[in-house]
N, C-alpha and C positions, 0 to 999 in steps of 0.2 A: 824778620823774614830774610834779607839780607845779611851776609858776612859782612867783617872789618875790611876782610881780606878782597871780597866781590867787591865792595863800593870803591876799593882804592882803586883793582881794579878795571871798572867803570870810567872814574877819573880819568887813569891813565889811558885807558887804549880806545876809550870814547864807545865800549860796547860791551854785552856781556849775556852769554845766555843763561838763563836757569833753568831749567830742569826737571820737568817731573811737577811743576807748578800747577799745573791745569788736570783733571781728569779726562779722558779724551772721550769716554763713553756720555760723562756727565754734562760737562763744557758743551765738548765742542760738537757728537753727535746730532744733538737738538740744530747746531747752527747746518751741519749737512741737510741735514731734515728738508729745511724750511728754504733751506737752496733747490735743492732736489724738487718741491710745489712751485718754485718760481718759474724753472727749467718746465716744467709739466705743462705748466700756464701760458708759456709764450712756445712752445713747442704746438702747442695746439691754436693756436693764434695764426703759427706759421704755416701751419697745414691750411687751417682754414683760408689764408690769404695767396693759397698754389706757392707759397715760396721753401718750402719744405716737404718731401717725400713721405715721411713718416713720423711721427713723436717719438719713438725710441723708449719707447717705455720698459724694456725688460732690459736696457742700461742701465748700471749703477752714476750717477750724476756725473762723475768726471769722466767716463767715455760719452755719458749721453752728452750734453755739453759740447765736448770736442766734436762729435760727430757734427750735431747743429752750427758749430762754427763752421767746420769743415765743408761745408752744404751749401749755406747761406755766403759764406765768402761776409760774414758781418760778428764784430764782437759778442754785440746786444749787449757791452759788459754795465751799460747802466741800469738795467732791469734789476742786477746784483747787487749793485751799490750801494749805501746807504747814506751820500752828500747828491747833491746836486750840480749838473755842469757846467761851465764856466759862464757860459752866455746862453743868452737865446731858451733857456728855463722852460721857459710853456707850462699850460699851467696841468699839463697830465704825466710831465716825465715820470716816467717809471723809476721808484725806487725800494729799495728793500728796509723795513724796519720792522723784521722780526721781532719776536718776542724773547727766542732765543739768542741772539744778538743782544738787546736790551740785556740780561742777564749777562753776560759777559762782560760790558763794556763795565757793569755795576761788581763784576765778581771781587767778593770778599777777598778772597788771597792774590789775584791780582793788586789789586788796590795796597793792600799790605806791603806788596813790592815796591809799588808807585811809591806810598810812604815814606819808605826809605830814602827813596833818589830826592824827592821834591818838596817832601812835608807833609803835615796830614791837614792842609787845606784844598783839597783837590779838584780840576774843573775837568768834565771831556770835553778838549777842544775839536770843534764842529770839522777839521781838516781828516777825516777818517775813511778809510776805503776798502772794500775788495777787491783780492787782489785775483786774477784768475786768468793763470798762463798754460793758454792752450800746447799741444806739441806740436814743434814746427815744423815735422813730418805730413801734419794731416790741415795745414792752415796755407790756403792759393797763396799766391805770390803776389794778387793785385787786392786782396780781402781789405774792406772796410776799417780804417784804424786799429790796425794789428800791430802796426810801429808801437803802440803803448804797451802791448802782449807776447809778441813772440819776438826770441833774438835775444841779444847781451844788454837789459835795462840798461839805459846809459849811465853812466858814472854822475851823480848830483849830491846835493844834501839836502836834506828836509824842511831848512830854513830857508832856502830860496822858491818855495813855492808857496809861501807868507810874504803879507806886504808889512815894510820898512818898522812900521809901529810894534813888531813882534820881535825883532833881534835880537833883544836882551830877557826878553821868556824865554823861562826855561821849561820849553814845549821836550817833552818825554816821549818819543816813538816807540810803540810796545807793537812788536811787529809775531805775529801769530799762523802759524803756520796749521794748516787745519789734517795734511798730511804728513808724514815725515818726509823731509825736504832732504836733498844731497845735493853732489856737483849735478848729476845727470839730470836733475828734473827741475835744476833751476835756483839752487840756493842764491841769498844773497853773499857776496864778495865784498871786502869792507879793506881798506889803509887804515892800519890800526894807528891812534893817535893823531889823525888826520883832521880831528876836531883840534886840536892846541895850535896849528902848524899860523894859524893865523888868527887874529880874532875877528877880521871881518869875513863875509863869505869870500867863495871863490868865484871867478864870473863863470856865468852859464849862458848859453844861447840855445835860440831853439832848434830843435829835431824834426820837427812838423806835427803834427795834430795835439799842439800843445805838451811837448814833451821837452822839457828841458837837462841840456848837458852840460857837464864840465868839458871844456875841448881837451881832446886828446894830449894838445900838447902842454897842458898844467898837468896833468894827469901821468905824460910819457916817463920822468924823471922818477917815478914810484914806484913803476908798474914788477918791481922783484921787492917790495911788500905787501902786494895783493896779497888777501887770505881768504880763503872760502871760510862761511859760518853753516856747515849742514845742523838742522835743528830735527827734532825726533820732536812728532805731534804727542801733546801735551809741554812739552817746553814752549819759551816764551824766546825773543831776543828783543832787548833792551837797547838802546844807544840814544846817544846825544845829537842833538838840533843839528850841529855843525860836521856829522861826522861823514868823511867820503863812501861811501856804498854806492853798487849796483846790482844787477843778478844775473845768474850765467842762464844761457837758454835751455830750454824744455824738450830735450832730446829722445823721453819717453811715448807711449803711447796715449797717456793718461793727463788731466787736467792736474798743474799745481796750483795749491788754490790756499790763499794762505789773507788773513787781516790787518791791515794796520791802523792799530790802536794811537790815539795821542792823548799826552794829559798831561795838563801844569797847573801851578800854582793860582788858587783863585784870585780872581782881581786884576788882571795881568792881562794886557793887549793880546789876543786872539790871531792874528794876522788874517784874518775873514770873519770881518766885522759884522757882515749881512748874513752870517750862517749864526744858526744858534747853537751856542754850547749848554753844557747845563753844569751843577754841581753835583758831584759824587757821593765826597765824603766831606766832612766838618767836621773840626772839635764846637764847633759855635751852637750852642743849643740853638740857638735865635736863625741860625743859620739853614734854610730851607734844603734838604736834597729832593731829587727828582725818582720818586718812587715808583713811578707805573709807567708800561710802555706806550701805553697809549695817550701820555701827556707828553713823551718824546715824538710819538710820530704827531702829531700836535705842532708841535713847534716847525718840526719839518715843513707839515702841510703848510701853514698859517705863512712862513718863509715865500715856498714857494708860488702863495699866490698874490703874497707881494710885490715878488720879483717877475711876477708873469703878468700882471697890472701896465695898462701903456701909459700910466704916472711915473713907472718904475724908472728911474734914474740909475744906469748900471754906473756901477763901481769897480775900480780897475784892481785883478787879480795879479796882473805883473809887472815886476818892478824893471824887467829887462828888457832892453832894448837893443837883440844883437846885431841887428844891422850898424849898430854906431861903436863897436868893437874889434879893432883889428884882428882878438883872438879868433872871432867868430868869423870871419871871411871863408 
C-alpha cells in the first residue's frame, strides 16, 4: 500500500498523508448518515426538554449541528463519540457505535496502510474519538466545554494522553477527516520531525476541561516550522505517538468534523487499560478477529457498566501534574 519513499518519509517528518485511500461516498457517507440520526435524536430530546427552539431538520448535519451548539451554548460532543469519558461514566453516557463506524475502523485498505507502518498483527486501541469542531463565529463565549472545540487545538502529542505503560507502543493515529479540511475550517498543524527531537515526551499541562498542552514556550523556538496538513475527504493523515500537532480554528460557517483512528501492534500495553480494544487483523489463524458490530458495542456496554458499578475502583487517566512544573505556571 505504502511507498519505500512514503515510509521513509513517515520516519523522517513523523507524518504523512495519503490520498485517495478511502471512498468518500462508500466509507465515509454511511458514517455522516449515522451522525446525521444521532443529531436528529438528541435534537428532539432538546426540544422536548424547552432547551432547544427547533430540531433543524431541513439542515444538512454540519449546519444542523452548529446551529444546536450555537443555541444550547453545550458541545453534547459525547453523544458523537465513540470512548467513554474520563471519570464519572454513569451508567447511560451517550455514545456512538455505529455500524458504519465499525466498518471503517475494520476497513480493508486502511488496515493495508496500518500494515505497512506497524505489521500485520494489528489491535484498535480503545483511545479513538470524534472529532467535531464547530465555527467559532456561531459558538457564545461562555458555551459548555468548547475550550476542547473551538479556537487553535493546543499544541500536544498523542502519547501523553496514555498512561506511562504505553510509551514504547507503537500506537499509529490515523486521523480521518470526514470533510475536506483546509487552513480556514481547521486543519491540523504539525513541527515536522518533532517526534525524533526527543525520545521522551514533551511536558504538557493542563488547559481546563481536561485538555492538555505543550506550553508555549517549548513550542515558541519552532514556531517558523509549523506546517499546515489540509487533507481532501477521502485521504487519511497518518503520524507518530510522539509527533507535535495542533489545529487551526474553524472560521467557516459549517461543522469540521473529522475521526481519529488509533492502532498498534497486538500484545502491547494500551495506555487505557479499563477500555477495550479489540483485534483487526492477524496472520494467526488461531488468532480471533472482532467480526460484528454488535460484539464491539458489547464490549463498550459491558466497560461501561463496570465503570458505572460503586465497586468501580477508578483508575488514573493522567500522568501530569502541572501544578508541580515551573513550565506550567
Amino acid at each position: 500500500m505504502l511507498s519505500k519513499e512514503q515510509l521513509n518519509y513517515l520516519d523522517k517528518d513523523g507524518y504523512l498523508v495519503v490520498e485517495d485511500l478511502l471512498d468518500p461516498e462508500k466509507d465515509l457517507e454511511p458514517i455522516i448518515d449515522e451522525l446525521s440520526q444521532v443529531a436528529d435524536g438528541l435534537a428532539h430530546d432538546l426540544v422536548a426538554r424547552g432547551e432547544l427552539s427547533s430540531i433543524y431538520e431541513d439542515l444538512p448535519f454540519e449546519k444542523r449541528l452548529a446551529r444546536i451548539i450555537a443555541e444550547t451554548g453545550q458541545s453534547h460532543s459525547q453523544h458523537f463519540d465513540f470512548s467513554l469519558p474520563k471519570g464519572q461514566v454513569g451508567a447511560h453516557a451517550p455514545m456512538y457505535l455505529g455500524n458504519a463506524l465499525f466498518q471503517l475502523i475494520t476497513n480493508s485498505q486502511l488496515l493495508d496502510c496500518v500494515q505497512d507502518v506497524i505489521g500485520p498483527e494489528i489491535y484498535s486501541n480503545p483511545v479513538q474519538h470524534a472529532r467535531l469542531k464547530p465555527p467559532e463565529s456561531v459558538v457564545p463565549k461562555k458555551a459548555v466545554g468548547m475550550s476542547v472545540l473551538v479556537g487553535e487545538t493546543p499544541w500536544h502529542q498523542d502519547n501523553a494522553v496514555l498512561t506511562e505503560d504505553a510509551d514504547e507502543t507503537n500506537v499509529l493515529t490515523v486521523w480521518i477527516p470526514l470533510v475536506d479540511t483546509t487552513e480556514r475550517n481547521g486543519c491540523l498543524i504539525v513541527v515536522p520531525g518533532s517526534h525524533r527531537m526527543d525520545s521522551s515526551l514533551a511536558q504538557h499541562c493542563h488547559s481546563g476541561h481536561g485538555v492538555l498542552r505543550i506550553p508555549d514556550s517549548v513550542i515558541e523556538p519552532h514556531r517558523d516550522e509549523v506546517i499546515p496538513v489540509p487533507v481532501k475527504r477521502g485521504g487519511v493523515l497518518i503520524f507518530h505517538r510522539r509527533l507535535w500537532h495542533a489545529s487551526l480554528p474553524n472560521l467557516t460557517e459549517e461543522l469540521r468534523t473529522s475521526l481519529d483512528l488509533r492502532y498498534q501492534p497486538l500484545g502491547e500495553p494500551t495506555g487505557r487499560d479499563m477500555f477495550p480494544g479489540f483485534v483487526v487483523r492477524s496472520s494467526n489463524p488461531e488468532q480471533r478477529t472482532l467480526q460484528s458490530r454488535d460484539d464491539w458495542e458489547k464490549l463498550w456496554k459491558d466497560t461501561q457498566k463496570r465503570m458505572a458499578s460503586k465497586d468501580y475502583v477508578e483508575q488514573p487517566f493522567d500522568r501530569w501534574q502541572s501544578s508541580d512544573h515551573p513550565l506550567c505556571a
